[in-house]
C-alpha positions in Angstrom: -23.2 -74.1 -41.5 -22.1 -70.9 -40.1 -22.7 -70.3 -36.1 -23.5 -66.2 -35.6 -23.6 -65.9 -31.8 -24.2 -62.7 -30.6 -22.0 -61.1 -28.1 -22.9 -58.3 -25.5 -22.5 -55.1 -26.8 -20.8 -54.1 -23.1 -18.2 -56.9 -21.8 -17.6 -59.2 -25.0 -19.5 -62.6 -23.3 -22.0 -64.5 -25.1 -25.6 -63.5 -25.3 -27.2 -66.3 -24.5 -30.5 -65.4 -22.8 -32.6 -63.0 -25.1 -34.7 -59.8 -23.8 -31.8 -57.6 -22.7 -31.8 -55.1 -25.6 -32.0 -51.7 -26.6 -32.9 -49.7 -29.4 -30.2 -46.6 -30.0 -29.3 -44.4 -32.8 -27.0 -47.3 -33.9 -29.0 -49.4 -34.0 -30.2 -52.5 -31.8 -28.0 -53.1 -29.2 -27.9 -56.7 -27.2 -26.5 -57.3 -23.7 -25.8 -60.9 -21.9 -27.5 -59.9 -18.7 -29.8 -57.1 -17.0 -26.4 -55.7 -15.3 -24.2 -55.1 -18.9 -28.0 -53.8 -20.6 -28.4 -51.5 -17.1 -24.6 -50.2 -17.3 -24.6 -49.7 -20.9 -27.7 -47.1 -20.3 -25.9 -45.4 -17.9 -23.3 -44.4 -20.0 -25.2 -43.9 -23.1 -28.3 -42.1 -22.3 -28.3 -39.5 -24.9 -28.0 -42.7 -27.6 -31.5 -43.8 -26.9 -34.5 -43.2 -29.5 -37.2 -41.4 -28.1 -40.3 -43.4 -26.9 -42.1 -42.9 -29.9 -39.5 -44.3 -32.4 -38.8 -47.3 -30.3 -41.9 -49.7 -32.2 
């Protein structure tokens, strides 16, 4: 059996709680905490689909 954690797409850490995510260009992006998700949009506003892409 093969364990596929997912890590934050910011620090490296282990996401362990889900919800902090992020749709992008890229593709879905996941985040350990509100801080990393938070940062991450700072720096990488013009990455984001518009609102109507997003569902």
């Amino acid at each position: 059996m093969t364990d596929t954690k997912k890590v934050c797409d910011l620090c490296g850490l282990a996401v362990e709680t889900p919800g902090f995510t992020l749709k992008t260009k890229d593709g879905d992006k996941a985040f350990c905490c509100e801080g990393c998700k938070g940062i991450y949009q700072l720096l990488n506003e013009d990455q984001f689909l518009p609102e109507s892409d997003r569902d």
